[in-house]
N, C-alpha and C positions, 0 to 999 in steps of 0.2 A: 535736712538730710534725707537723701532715696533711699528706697527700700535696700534696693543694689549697695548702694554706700554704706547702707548699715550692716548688711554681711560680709562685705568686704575686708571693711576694718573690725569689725567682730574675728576671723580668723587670723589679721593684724594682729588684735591685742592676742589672743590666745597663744601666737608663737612669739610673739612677744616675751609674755611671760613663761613659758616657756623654755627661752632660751636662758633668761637669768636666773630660772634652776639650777637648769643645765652648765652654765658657767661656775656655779659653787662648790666650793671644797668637798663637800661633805658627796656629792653625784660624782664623782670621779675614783678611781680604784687607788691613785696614787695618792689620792688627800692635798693636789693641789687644786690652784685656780685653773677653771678651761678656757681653753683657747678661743675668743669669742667668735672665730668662723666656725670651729665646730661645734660649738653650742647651738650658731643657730642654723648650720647646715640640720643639723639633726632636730633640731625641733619645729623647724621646718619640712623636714621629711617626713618626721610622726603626725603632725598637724595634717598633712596632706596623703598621709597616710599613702606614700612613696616606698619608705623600704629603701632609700638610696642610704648608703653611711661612707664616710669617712675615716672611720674607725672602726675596729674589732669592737662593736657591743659588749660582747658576754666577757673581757679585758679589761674594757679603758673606763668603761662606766663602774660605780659601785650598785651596792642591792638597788641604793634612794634614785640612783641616775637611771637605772631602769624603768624601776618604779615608775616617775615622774613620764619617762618616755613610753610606757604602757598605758596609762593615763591620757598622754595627750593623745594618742591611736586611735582609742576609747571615744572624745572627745571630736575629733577628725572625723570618721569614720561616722560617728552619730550626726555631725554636722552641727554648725554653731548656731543654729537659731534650733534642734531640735536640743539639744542641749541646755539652753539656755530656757527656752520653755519648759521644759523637766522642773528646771529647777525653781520656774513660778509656780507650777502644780504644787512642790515641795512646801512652797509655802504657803498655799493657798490664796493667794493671788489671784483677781480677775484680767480678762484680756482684753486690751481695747481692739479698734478697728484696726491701726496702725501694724500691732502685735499679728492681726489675724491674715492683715495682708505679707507680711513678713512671712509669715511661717508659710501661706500659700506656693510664694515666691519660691524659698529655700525647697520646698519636696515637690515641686514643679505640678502643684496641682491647679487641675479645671477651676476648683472652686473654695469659698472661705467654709462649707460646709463641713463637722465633724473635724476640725482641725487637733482638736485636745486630744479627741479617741484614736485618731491616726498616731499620734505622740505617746498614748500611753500604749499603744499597739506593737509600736516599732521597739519602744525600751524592753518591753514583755520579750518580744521576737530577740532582740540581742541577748538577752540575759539568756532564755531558755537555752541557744544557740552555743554559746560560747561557755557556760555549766558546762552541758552535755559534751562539747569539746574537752572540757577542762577532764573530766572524767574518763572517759575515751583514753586519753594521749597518758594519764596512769600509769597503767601498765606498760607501756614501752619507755619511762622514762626513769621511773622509781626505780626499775630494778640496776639501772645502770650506775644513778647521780643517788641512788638515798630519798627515804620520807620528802625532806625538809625540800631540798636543792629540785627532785623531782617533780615537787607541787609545782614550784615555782616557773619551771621551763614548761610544766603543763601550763597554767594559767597565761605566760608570757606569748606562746606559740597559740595559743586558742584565740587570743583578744588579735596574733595579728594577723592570724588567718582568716578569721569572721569580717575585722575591719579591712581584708586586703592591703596589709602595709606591707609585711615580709620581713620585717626585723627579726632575727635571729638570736641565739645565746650561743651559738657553736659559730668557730670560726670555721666553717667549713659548709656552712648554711643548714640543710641535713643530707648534703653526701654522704653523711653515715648511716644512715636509714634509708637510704635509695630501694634496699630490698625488703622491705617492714611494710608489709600489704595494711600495717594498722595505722601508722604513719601516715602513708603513703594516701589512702581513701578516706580519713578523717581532716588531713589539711587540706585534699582539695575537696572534699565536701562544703566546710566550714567556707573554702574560696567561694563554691558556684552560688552556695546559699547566700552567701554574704554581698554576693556580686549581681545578682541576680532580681535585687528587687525586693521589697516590703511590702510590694502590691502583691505580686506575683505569689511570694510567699502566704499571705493572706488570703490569697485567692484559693489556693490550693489547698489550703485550712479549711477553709467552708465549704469547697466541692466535694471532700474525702468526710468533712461531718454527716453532710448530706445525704450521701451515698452511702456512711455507715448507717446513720438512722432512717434508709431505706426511703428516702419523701422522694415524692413522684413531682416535684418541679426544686429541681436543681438550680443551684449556680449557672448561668452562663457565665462563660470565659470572656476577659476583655480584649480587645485587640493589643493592648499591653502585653497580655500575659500570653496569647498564640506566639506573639511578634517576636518577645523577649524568650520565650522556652524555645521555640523551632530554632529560631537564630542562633542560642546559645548551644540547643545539643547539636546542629550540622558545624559549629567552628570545631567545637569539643571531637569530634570524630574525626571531620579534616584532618586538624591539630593533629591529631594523634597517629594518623596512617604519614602525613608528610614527614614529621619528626622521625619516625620511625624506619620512614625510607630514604632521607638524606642524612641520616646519620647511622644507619645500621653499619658500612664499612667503616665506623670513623673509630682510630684505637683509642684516642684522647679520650671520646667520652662511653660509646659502647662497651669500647673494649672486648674483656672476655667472661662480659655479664650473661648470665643464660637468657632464653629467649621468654620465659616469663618477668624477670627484672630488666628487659629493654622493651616490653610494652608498659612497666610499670614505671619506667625513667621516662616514655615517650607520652604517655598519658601524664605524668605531673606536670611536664614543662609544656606540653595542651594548655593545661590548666593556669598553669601559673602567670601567662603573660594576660593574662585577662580579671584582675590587675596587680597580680601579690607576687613580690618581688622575691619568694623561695624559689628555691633551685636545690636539683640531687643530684646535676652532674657542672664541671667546670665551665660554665658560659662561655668563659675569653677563649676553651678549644673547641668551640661548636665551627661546623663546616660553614663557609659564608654563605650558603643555601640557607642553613640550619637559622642563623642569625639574622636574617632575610627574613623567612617565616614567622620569628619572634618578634620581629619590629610590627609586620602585618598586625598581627595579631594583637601587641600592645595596641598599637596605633587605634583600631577596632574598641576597645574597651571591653566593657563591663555593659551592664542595663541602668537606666534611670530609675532615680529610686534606693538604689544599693550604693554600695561604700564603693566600688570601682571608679575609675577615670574614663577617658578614653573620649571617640567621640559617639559613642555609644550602639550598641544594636541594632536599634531601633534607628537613630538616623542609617547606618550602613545600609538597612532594609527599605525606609524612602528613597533613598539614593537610587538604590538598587533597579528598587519599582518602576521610579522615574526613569531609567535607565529604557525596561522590558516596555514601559507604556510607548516610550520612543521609537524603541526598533517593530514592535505591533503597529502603530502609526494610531495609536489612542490619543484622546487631549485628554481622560480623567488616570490619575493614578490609582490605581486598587490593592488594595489591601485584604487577603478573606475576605471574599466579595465587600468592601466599605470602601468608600471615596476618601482618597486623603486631602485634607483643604488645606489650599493655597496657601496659607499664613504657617503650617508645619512645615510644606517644602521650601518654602522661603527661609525656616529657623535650619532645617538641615544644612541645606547649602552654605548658611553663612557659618554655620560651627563645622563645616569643613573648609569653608575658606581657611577664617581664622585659627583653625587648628593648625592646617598647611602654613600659614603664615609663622603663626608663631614658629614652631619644628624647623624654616627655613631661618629666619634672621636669629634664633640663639646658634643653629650649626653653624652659620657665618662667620657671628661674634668669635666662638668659644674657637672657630678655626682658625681665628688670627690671634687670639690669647695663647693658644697653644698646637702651634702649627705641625706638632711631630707627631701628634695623634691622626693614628688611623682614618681615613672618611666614615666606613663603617662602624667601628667604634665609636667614633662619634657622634654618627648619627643614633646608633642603637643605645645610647649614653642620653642625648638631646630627647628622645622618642619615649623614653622610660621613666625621663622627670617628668614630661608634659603627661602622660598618660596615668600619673601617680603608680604606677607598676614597683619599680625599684629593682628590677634584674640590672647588672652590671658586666662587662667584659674582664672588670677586674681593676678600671681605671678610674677610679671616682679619687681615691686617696690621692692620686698622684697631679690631678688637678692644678692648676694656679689658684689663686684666691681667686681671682680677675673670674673664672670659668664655673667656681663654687658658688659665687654671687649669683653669675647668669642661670646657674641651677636654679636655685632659690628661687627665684622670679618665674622661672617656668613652672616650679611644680606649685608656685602658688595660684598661677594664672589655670594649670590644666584643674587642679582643686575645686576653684569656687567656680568654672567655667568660662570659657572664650566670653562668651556675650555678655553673661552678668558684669566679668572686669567690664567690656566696654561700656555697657551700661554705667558702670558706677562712675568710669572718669567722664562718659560724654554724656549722661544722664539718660533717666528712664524714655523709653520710646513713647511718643505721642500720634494717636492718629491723628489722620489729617485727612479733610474732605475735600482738599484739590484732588481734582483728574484730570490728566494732560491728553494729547490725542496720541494714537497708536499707529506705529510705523512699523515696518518689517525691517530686520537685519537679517545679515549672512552670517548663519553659527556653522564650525564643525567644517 
């Protein structure tokens, strides 16, 4: 078995199991059996930490069904070979090669170097992250729900804002906190941190130690972390000036919010399609500008590294390059004065093929399973699985089975990544020392 095949089916069994939680008496509010699409629609959405549902969460599940679906987030969100390495450290367990190239593979590192400390790095970073969440969100929650019920909507909202899932305990997502500046700047902290990268985050740990204990040779920054910070604060600001000017006349969602709680609506939903599927105003009444923008945006992701989807920063920024070295009339692409090589523009392009790809043949499918849905919505529906985001127009429930399945398979496929799946069913790439001769074509 490949490396690819053993992550694969490692996220397999984990929603696997999973869902026959999730199907049990005791996870459900009513104390019967679940329905086994939505069992494993949803435990497939926490696994990939989507944020798509089916159902009212904070209703239809009980305490254990949450539970279980806060857990798998957890799990998701950590990623199943870092997960699973955790739990050899646990037991002190040594790593072979196999293990070392696996875990290489899963956090898309250079090299098998430091792979345990990278593991015990990342659990520290989550834990510290989603506490200090957990504490934070406190005071806006307790005074509403009580001690008991408070913790709990803190702890649930902290794990799925860090792991960008977006699962909710209100049926209403937090439209009711749209204007709670406490709210409001701890979930999408908890998103950028969370979305943002482990490296990046790391990095920035050591440059601020650095610089507090005053040493005269610093940190340099990696091209990672320029790549993934620049990219991430110019969307973040975009985001936030477009949302704010295609939606300021809109009454559905603006309304008659003042102009500080319609930069504080336009700045979460910046945030949130990159990849955590909360929302403080009604998505299904956003302007099709508005909805246009979000698709962008989802589509774009998160950075490498972090719990987001998408097809990530960093590639939109080779793309990009590749774009600017074109119209300049360069042959090297650059990056902060650095050459990007050949073998990364080649991995861009094809996680944007197949990203494209995928995003067209489930809107095809799902539009002939259920022909009366909108294109937009559909598409913004199709866009939100594959990116593991979980924002909604409103139409997830109402689905065919036939269209819940084709979910599933997308947001498994956007999860473990375009390539890795093909890798797993076409197997691991091999180089090869044939060279053929070189011809010109007509591009463009």
């Amino acid at each position: 078995m490949t490396v690819s095949q053993k992550i694969c089916l490692g996220f397999l069994a984990v929603i696997t199991v999973g869902t026959i939680l999730l199907m049990m008496p005791f996870s459900t509010s009513s104390g019967t059996w679940n329905d086994p699409i939505v069992a494993l629609f949803t435990s497939t959405s926490a696994v990939c930490v989507t944020g798509l549902g089916v159902v009212d969460t904070g209703t239809y599940f009980s305490f254990w069904g949450q539970l279980f679906m806060a857990l798998l987030v957890q799990i998701g969100g950590l990623g199943y070979m870092t997960t699973t390495t955790f739990l050899i450290l646990l037991i002190g367990r040594r790593f072979d090669l196999r293990q070392k190239i696996a875990i290489q593979q899963a956090l898309d590192r250079p090299g098998m170097q430091g792979s345990v400390q990278i593991i015990r790095s990342i659990i520290a970073t989550t834990l510290i992250f989603e506490i200090t969440g957990i504490f934070l969100l406190l005071p806006a929650f307790v005074p509403d729900y009580g001690w008991n019920k408070g913790l709990w909507i803190s702890i649930f909202h902290s794990i799925n804002s860090w792991n960008n899932a977006g699962f909710s305990l209100f049926p209403d997502n937090l439209i009711k906190y749209q204007s709670s500046v406490l709210v409001v700047f701890v979930v999408t902290g908890l998103i950028i941190f969370g979305g943002i990268g482990y490296q990046v985050i790391l990095e920035a740990f050591f440059w601020l130690r650095d610089t507090w204990q005053k040493r005269q040779l610093k940190l340099m920054f990696s091209l990672d972390f320029k790549v993934a910070v620049s990219t991430t604060i110019a969307l973040l600001i975009l985001g936030t000036i477009a949302f704010f000017c295609v939606e300021l006349r809109n009454p559905a969602t603006f309304g008659n919010l003042s102009l500080t709680d319609k930069l504080l609506v336009a700045w979460f939903q910046s945030v949130t399609p990159r990849t955590a599927g909360f929302n403080t105003i009604d998505i299904g009444k956003m302007t099709t500008a508005g909805l246009f923008i979000t698709i962008a945006l989802m589509f774009i992701g998160a950075s490498p590294g972090g719990t987001g989807g998408g097809i990530k920063t960093t590639t939109l920024r080779v793309l990009t390059s590749c774009t600017k070295a074109i119209l300049q009339g360069k042959e090297e692409v650059l990056l902060y004065e650095r050459k990007i090589a050949v073998p990364l523009i080649l991995k861009a392009v094809g996680v944007l093929i197949g990203s494209v790809a995928t995003v067209i043949i489930a809107t095809i499918l799902i539009a002939i399973t259920d022909p009366k849905i909108s294109f937009i919505q559909l598409l913004f529906e199709v866009v939100s699985a594959f990116a593991t985001v979980g924002l909604s127009t409103g139409i997830t429930g109402s689905l065919s089975a036939s269209a819940k399945l084709i979910l599933v398979v997308v947001m498994y496929i956007g999860r473990v990544g375009v390539l890795l799946f093909m890798s797993a069913i076409l197997g691991d790439p091999r180089p090869t020392n044939v060279h053929y001769p070189e011809e010109n074509l007509l591009v463009g």
